[in-house]
C-alpha positions as CSV (number, residue, x, y, z in Angstrom):
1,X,-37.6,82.0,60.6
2,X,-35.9,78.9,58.8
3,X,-37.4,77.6,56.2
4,X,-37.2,73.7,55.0
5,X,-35.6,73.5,51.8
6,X,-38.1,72.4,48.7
7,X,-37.9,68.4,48.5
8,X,-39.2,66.9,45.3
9,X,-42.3,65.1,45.4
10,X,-42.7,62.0,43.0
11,X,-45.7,60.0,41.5
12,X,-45.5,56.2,43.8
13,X,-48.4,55.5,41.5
14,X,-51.9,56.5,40.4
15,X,-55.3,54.7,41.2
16,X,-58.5,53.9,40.1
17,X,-59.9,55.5,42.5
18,X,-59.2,57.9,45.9
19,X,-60.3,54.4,48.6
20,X,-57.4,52.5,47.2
21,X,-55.4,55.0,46.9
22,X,-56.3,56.3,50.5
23,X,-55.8,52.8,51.6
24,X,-51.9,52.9,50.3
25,X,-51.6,56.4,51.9
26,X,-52.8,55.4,55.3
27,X,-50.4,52.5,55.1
28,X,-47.3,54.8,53.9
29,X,-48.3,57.1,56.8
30,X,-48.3,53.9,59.6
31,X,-44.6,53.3,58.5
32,X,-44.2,56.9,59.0
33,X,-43.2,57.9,55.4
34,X,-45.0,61.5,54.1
35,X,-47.0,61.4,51.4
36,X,-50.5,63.1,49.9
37,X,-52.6,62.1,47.7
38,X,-54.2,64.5,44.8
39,X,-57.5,63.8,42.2
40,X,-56.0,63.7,38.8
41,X,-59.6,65.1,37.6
42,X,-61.2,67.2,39.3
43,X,-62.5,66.6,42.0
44,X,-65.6,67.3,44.8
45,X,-67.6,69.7,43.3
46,X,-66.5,69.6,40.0
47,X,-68.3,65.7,39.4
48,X,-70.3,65.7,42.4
49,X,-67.6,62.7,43.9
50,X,-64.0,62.1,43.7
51,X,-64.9,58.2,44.6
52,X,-64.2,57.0,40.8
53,X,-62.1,59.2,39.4
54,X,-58.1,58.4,39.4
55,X,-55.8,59.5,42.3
56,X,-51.8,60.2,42.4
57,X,-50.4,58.8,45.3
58,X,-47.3,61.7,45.9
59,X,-43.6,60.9,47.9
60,X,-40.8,62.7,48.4
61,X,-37.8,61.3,45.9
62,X,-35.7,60.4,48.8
63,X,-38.6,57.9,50.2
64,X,-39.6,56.6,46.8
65,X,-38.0,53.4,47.3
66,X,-38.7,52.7,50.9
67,X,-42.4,53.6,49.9
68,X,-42.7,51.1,46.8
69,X,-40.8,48.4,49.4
70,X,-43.6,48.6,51.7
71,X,-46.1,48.4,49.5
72,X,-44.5,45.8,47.7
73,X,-45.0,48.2,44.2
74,X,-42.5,47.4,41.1
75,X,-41.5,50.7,39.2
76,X,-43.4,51.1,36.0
77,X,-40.1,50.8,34.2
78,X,-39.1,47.5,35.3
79,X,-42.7,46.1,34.1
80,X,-43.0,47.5,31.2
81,X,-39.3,46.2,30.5
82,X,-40.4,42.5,31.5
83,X,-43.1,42.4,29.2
84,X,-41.1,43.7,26.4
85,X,-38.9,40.9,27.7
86,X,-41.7,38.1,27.8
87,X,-43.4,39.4,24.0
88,X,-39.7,38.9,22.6
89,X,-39.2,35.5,24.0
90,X,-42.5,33.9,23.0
91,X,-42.3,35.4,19.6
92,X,-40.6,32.7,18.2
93,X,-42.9,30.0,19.8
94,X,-46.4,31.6,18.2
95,X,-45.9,29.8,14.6
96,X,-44.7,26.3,16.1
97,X,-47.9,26.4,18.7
98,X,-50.2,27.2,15.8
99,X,-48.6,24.2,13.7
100,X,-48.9,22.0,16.4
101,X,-52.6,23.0,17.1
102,X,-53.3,22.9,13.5
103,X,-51.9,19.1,13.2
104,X,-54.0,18.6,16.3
105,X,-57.1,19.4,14.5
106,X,-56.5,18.3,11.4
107,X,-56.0,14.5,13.5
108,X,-59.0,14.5,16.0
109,X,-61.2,15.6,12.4
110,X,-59.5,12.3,10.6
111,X,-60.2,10.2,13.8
112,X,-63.6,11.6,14.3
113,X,-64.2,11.0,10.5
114,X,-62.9,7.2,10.3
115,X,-65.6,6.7,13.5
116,X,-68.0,7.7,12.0
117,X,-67.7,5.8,8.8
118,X,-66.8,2.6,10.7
119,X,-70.4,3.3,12.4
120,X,-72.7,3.9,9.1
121,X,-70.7,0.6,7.1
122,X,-72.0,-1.5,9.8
């Protein structure tokens, strides 16, 4: 009796709740890639329903990347990295859009002001 060696099963991702998550396994399983999916809390019979409760969508390491190609899912990594990226580049804008808003302000509140003055010498 040969056994299969032990793969390694990563996390793809984890979801709100077991439909989408059931959705994404059903469309692993079309393109013929393994997968399972497992309630991160509890479960039926513990809550009474799984429905709402978050779900880990499971691979083997060796189709992670295939999997996260078909459904079009960027690593956790590479988003977290690009927001780091984005907060660091619009740093340096924050004080120049709050002077420029501020001079703004300050401008219509003259305007409006000088309107309204014309209006009550007449």
């Amino acid at each position: 009796m040969s056994r299969e060696p032990r793969r390694k099963q990563v996390s793809l991702r984890v979801f709100d709740n077991e439909p989408t998550a059931r959705m994404a396994e059903q469309r692993l399983q079309m393109e013929g890639i393994p997968c399972l999916v497992r309630s991160l809390r509890g479960g039926p019979g513990l809550w009474g329903t799984a429905y709402n409760l978050p779900h880990d969508l499971l691979v083997y390491e060796g189709n992670e990347d295939l999997a996260r190609e078909v459904l079009q899912y960027v690593p956790q990594e590479i988003l977290e990295r690009d927001r780091e990226e984005q907060r660091e580049s619009l740093a340096p804008l924050m004080p120049q859009w709050m002077v420029t808003a501020t001079i703004v302000v300050i401008a219509a509140f003259i305007a409006l002001t000088v309107v309204i003055a014309n209006r009550t010498v007449r």
